[in-house]
C-alpha positions as CSV (number, residue, x, y, z in Angstrom):
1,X,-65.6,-57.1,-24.3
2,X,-64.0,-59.5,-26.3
3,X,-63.9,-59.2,-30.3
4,X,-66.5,-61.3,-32.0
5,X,-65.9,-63.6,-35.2
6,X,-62.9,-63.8,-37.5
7,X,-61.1,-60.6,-38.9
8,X,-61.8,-60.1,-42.5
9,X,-57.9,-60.9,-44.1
10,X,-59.0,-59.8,-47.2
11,X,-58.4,-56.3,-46.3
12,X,-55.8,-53.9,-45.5
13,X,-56.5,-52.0,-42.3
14,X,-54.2,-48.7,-42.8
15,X,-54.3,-47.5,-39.4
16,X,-52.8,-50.6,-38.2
17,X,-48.7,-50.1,-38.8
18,X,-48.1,-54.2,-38.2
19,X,-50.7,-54.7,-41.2
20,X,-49.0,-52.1,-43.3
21,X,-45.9,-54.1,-42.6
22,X,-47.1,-57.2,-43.6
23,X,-48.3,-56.2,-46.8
24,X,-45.1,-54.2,-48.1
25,X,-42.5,-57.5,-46.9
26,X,-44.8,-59.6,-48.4
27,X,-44.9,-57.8,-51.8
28,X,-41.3,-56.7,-51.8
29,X,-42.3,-52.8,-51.6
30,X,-42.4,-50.0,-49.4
31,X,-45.3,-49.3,-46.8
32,X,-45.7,-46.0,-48.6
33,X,-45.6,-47.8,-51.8
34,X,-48.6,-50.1,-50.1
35,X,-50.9,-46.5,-48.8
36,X,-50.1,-44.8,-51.9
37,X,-52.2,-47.9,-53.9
38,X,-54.4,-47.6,-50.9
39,X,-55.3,-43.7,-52.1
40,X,-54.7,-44.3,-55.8
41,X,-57.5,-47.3,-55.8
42,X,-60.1,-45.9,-53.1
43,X,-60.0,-49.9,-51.9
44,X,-58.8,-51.7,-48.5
45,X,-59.4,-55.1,-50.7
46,X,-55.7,-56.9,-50.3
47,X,-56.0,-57.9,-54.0
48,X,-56.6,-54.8,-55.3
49,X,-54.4,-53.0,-54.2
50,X,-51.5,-56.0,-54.9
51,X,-52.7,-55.9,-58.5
52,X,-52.1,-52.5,-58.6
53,X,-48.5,-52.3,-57.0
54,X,-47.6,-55.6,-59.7
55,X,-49.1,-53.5,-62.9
């Protein structure tokens, strides 16, 4: 079955390592860096957690 729709880009999944990737290159940090603002925020949002790392 094929997926439906468009993915949401606004959020991080975590248990994907490519998206993990993405995230840390594109903010200049580590992907533990990127899972620690995951846990520290309690949020997937993209933005959120980038305003957090930045701050």
């Amino acid at each position: 079955m094929a997926k439906q729709g468009q993915s949401d880009r606004k959020k991080v999944n975590s248990s994907q390592d490519y998206e993990l990737s993405h995230v840390a290159a594109k903010m200049g940090v580590s992907i533990q860096q990127v899972v620690g603002a995951k846990r520290a925020t309690g949020s997937n949002d993209r933005t959120v957690m980038e305003k957090y790392i930045s701050d």
